[in-house]
C-alpha positions in Angstrom: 43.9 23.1 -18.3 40.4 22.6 -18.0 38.7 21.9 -14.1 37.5 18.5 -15.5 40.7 17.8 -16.7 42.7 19.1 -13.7 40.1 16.8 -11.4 41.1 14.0 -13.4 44.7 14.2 -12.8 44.5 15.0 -8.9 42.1 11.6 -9.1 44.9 9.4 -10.4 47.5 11.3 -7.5 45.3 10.5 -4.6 44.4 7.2 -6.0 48.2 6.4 -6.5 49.0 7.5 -2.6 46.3 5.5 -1.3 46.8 2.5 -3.0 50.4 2.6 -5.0 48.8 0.6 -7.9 47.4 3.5 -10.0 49.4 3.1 -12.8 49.9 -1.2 -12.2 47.4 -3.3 -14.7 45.6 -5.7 -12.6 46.2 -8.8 -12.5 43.1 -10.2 -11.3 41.8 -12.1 -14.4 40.7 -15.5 -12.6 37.0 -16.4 -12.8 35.1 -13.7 -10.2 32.9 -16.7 -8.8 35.8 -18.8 -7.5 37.0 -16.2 -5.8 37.7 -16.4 -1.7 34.3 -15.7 -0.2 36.4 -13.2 1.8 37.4 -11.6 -1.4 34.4 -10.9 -2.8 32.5 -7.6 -3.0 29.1 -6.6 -1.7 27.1 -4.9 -4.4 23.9 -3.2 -4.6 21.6 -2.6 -7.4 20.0 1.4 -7.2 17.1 1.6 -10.1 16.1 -1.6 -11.7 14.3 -1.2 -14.5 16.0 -1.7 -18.0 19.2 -1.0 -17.8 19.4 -0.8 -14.5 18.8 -4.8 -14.0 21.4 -5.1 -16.8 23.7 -3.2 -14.9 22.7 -4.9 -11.8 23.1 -8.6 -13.4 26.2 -7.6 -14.9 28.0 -6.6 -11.3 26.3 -9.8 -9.8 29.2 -12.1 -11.9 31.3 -10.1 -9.4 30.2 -9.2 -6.1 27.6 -10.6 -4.0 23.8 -9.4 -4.6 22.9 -8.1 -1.1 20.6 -5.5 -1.8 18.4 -3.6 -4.4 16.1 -0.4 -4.6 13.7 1.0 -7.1 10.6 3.0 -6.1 8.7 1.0 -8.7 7.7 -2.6 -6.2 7.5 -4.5 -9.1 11.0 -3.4 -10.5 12.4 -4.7 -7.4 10.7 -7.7 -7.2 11.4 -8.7 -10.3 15.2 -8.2 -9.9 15.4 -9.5 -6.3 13.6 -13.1 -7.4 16.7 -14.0 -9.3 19.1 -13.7 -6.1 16.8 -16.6 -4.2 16.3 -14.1 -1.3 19.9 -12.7 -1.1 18.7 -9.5 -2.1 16.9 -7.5 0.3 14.3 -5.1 -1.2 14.0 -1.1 -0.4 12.0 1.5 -1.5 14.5 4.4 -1.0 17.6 3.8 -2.0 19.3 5.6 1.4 18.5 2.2 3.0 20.7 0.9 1.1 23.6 3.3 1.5 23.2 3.1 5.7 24.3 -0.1 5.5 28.2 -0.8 6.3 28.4 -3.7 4.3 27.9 -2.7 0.7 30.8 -2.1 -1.1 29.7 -0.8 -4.3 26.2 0.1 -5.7 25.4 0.5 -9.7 22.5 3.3 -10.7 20.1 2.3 -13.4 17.6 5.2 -13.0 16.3 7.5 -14.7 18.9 10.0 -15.6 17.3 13.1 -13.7 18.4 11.3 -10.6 21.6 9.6 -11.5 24.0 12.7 -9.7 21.9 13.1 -6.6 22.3 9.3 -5.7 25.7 8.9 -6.9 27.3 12.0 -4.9 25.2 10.2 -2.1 26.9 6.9 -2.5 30.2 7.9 -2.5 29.7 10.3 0.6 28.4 7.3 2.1 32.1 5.5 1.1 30.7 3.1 -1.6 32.2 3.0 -5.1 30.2 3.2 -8.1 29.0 2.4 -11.6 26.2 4.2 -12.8 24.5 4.2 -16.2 24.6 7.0 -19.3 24.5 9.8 -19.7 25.9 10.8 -16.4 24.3 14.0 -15.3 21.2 16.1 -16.5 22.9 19.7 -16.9 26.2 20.8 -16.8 26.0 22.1 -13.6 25.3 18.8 -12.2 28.7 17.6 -14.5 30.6 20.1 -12.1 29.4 18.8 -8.8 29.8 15.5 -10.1 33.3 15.7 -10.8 33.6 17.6 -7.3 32.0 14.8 -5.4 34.6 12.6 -7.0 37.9 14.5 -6.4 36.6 15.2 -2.4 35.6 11.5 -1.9 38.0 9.9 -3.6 36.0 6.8 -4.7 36.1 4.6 -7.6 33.5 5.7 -10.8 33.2 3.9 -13.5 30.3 5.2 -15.9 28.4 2.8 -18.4 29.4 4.1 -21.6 30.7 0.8 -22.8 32.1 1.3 -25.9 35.1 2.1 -24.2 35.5 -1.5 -23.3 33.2 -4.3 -25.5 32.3 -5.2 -29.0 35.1 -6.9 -30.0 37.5 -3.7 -29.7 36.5 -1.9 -32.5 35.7 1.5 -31.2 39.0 1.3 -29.3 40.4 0.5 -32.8 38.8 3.2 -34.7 40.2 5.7 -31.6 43.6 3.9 -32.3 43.7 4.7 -36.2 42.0 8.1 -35.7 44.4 9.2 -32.8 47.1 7.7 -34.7 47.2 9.9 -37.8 46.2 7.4 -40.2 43.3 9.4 -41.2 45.1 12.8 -41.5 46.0 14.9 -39.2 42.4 17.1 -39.8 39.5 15.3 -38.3 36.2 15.4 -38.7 33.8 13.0 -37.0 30.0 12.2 -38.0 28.4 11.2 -34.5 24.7 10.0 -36.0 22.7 8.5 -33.5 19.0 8.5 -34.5 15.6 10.1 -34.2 13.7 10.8 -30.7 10.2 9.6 -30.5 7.8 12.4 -31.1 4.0 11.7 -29.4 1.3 13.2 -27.3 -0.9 14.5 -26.0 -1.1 12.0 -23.3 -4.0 11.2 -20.7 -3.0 11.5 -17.1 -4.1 8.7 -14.8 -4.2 7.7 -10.9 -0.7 6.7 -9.2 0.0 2.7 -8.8 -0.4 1.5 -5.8 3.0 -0.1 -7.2 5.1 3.1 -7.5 5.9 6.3 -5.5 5.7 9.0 -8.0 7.0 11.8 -6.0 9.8 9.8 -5.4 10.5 9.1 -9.2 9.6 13.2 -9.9 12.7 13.7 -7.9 13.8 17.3 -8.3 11.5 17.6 -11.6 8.8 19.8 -11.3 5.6 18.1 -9.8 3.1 16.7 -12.3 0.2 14.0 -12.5 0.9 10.9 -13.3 1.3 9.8 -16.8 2.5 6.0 -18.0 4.3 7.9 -20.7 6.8 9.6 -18.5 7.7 6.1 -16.9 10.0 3.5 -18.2 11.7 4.1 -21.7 10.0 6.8 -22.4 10.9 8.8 -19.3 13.7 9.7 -22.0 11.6 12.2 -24.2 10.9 14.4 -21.7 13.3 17.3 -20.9 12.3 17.3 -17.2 14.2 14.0 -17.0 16.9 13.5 -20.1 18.0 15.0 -22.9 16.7 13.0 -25.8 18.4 11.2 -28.0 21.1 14.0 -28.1 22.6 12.8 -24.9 20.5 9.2 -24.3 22.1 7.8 -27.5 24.4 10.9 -28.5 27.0 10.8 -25.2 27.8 7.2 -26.5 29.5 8.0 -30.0 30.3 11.7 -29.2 32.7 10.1 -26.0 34.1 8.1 -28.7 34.0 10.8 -31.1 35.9 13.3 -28.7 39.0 10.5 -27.7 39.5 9.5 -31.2 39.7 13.9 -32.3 42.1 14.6 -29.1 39.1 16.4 -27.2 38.5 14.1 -24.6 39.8 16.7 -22.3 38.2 19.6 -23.1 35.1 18.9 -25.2 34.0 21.7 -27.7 34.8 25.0 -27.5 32.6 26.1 -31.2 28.5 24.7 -31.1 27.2 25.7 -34.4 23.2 24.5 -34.8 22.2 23.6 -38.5 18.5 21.9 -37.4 16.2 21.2 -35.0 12.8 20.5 -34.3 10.2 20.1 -31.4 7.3 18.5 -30.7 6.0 21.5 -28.9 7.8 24.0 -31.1 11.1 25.2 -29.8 10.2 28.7 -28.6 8.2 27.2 -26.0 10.7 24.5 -24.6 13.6 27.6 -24.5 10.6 29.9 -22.6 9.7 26.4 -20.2 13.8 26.3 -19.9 14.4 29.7 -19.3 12.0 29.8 -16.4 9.3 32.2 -18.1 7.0 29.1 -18.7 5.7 26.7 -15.8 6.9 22.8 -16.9 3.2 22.4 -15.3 1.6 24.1 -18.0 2.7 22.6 -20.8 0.6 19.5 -23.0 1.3 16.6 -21.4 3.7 14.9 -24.7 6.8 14.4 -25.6 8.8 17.4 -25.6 12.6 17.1 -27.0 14.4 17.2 -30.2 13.4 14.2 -32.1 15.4 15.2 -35.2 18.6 17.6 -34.9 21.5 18.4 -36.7 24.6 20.2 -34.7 28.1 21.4 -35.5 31.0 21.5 -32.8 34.5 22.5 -33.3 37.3 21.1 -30.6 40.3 23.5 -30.1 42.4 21.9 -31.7 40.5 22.0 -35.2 39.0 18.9 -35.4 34.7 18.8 -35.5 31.8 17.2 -34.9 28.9 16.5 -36.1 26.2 15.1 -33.8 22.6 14.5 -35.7 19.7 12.0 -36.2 20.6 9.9 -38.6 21.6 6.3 -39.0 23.2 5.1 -35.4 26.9 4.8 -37.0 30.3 6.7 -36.0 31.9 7.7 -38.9 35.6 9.5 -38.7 37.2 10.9 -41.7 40.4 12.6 -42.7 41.8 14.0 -45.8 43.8 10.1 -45.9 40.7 7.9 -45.2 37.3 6.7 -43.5 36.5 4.6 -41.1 32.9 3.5 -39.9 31.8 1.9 -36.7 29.1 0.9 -34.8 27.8 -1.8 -32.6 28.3 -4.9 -35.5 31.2 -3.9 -37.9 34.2 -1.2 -38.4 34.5 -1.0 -42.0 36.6 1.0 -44.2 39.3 1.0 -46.7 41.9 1.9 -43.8 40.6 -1.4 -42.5 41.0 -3.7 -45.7 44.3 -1.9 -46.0 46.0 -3.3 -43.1 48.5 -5.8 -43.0 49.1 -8.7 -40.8 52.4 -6.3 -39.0 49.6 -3.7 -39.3 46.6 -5.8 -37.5 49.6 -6.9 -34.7 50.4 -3.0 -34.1 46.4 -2.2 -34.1 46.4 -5.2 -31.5 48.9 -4.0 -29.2 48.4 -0.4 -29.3 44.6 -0.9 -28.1 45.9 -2.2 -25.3 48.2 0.3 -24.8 45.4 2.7 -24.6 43.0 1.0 -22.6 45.7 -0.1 -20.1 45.2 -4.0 -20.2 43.1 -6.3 -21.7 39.6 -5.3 -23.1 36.9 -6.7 -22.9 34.1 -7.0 -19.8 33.2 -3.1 -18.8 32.2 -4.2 -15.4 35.1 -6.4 -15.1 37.2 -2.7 -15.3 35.1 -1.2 -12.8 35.4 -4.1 -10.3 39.9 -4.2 -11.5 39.8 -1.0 -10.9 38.0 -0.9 -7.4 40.3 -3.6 -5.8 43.4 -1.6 -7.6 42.1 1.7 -6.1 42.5 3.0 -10.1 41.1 5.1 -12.7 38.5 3.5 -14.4 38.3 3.0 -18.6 34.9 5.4 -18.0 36.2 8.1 -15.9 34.2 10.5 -14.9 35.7 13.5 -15.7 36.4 12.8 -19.6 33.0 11.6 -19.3 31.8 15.0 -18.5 33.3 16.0 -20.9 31.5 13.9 -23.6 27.9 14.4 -21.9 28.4 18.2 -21.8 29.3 18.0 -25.5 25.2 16.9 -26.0 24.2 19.3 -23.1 26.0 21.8 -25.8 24.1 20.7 -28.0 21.1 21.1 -26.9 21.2 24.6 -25.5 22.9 25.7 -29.0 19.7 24.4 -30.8 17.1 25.6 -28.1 19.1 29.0 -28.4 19.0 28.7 -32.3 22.4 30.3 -32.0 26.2 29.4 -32.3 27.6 29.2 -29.1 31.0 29.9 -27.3 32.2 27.3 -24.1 35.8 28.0 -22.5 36.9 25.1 -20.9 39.0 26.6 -18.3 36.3 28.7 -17.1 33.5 26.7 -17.2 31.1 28.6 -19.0 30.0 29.9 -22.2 30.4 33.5 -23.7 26.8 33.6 -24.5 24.7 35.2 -21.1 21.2 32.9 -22.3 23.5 29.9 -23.0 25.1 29.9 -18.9 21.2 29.9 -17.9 20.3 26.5 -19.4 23.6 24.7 -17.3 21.3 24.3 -14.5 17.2 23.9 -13.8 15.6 24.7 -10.7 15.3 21.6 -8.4 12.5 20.7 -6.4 12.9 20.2 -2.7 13.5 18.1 -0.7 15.4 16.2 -3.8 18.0 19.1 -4.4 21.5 18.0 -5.4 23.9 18.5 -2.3 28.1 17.9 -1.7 
């Protein structure tokens, strides 16, 4: 049994003793703003640009607003002006977890800091939902999951395809897991090209943002309006691309529909990559023999890619740049999904018996009714449960991309054992961690 998986089940245990609702659907489906005022949550909002105010609206139809950080002033503003001064406004987001009345916070930031915040929160007793993909390197996936099993809070993470669009990734799990299909798998997880551009001028810090705080544990570089905002995604000192940015959404659906949602892949096979800066130079920069300082100040990730993985029991993956669709196919049939449609000829197929057992056996797997992800999160915090985004099969998904990643940088196949942790290949266990820069290092 893999550690992730393991962590997962000793979750649902402790959450079961603490609670005896574990495995109980919740039945609070009533309208959250006509709840009892003594009822209702206290939320906070941690990173609030982008997604990060969607994340932070989206708990709002559930808990009360109290608070909100962001080390960009404007950010903050912005989000706080909607709350009618509710929502008191920090810089540092450990303001925010020092106060005893916050209940749960979400984390919209950029992902090099989503693990260092979140293991704070929940040593601080606050449950939480924080945005995709999870963690920056797979040695932050391992401290994450720690952080979870010691603390024993609720985390729900915002992959959340796992909940919305009308069901039909939950569906195409169904049919897939269902042996509909076939019983071999092969899934096509296409999520589209990274933005390739640079060089980039560097310019003075706004008087409107802290940038050391932003930098985190990254290395220490001028500013740049480039490395802010969306962007901040296609730069390896913060993300992972579109490999993980875009790729941990289909491959975590990928993985539950092929029966590797436990594991992950064991088999990384890389067909294609290529880099802005040319690939030997980003492996040199991620091995350590390069200074991140030193290199031209652009874009820096895979903005196309093509990789292979195999799951142990057979099935495979294919995770590459191409049209943002999920496609899963057996030797029976094919099923396509994405955000608008799941089309197919096992779809037109189905009868009306057929569409009622498709129907009830989504529910069955989600455990109640789908529908709002941060609906689940909030069920699941007043249940003390497991939420629909755990974050241990989320690991799971997002170390599939790390995977990725290191296989193409490495330009080799590589070999993961999911028991131990680690891969076979000596090069491939030094890129599941990066040096962090104090004082921002990751601590349980």
């Amino acid at each position: 049994m893999s550690v992730i998986r393991a962590s997962r089940r000793r979750f649902l245990k402790a959450g079961a003793a603490m609670a005896g609702l574990a495995s109980v659907p919740s039945l609070w489906m009533r309208s959250a703003s006509a709840e009892p005022a003594s009822e209702r949550l206290r939320g906070a909002a941690i990173g609030v640009g982008g997604r990060g105010t969607a994340d932070g609206n989206a708990l709002a139809a559930f808990a009360d607003m109290v608070a909100c950080a962001d080390v960009h002033r404007g950010n903050a503003e912005k989000f706080a002006k909607r709350y009618e001064g509710k929502c008191e406004i920090y810089g540092d987001y450990r303001k925010i977890l020092d106060r005893d009345d916050i209940d749960v916070v979400t984390i919209g930031t950029p992902d090099h800091w989503h693990v260092k915040i979140a293991i704070d929160a929940m040593k601080a007793g606050k449950d939480v939902y924080c945005e995709k993909p999870l963690t920056l390197t797979i040695e932050e996936s391992k401290l994450i999951c720690q952080a979870v099993r010691e603390t024993n809070r609720v985390f729900q993470v915002g992959t959340q395809q796992r909940s919305e669009y009308n069901e039909m990734f939950l569906k195409a799990v169904v049919l897939a897991r269902s042996g509909r299909l076939g019983k071999k798998l092969h899934a096509l997880s296409s999520v589209g090209q990274a933005t390739a551009g640079g060089p980039f001028e560097t310019a003075p810090v706004p008087d409107y943002l802290d940038w050391d705080f932003w930098l985190g544990q990254a290395p220490k570089v001028p500013f740049c309006p480039n490395r802010i905002g969306w962007n901040f995604r296609w730069w390896f000192e913060y993300s992972g691309g579109q490999v993980t940015d875009w790729g941990v959404h289909h491959t975590d659906i990928a993985l539950w529909a092929l029966g590797g949602e436990n594991t992950g892949p064991t088999t990384i096979k890389p067909v294609s990559a290529e880099y802005p800066l040319g690939r030997e130079l980003m492996l040199e920069t991620m091995l350590g023999k390069r200074r991140w300082e030193d290199l031209p100040v652009a874009y820096n990730v895979a903005h196309k890619f093509d990789c292979d993985m195999v799951l142990p029991n057979g099935n495979t993956i294919k995770l590459f740049s191409g049209k943002n669709e999920l496609i899963i196919e057996g030797e029976l049939g094919r099923i396509r999904v994405n955000r608008g449609s799941l089309t197919g000829k096992p779809i037109e197929e189905l009868t009306e018996a057929d569409k009622k057992w498709l129907h009830d056996e989504v529910r069955k797997l989600y455990g109640g009714e789908p529908g709002n992800h941060m609906r689940n999160f909030i069920e699941s915090v007043k249940a003390r449960k497991q939420p629909i985004s755990d974050v241990f099969t989320h690991c799971n998904s997002v170390n599939a991309c790390h995977m990725a990643n290191i296989a193409m940088l490495l330009n080799q196949e590589i070999h993961w054992d999911p028991e131990k942790q680690e891969f076979a290949e000596e090069d491939a266990n030094k890129l599941m961690s990066r040096k962090q820069r104090e004082p921002y290092t990751i601590t349980l």
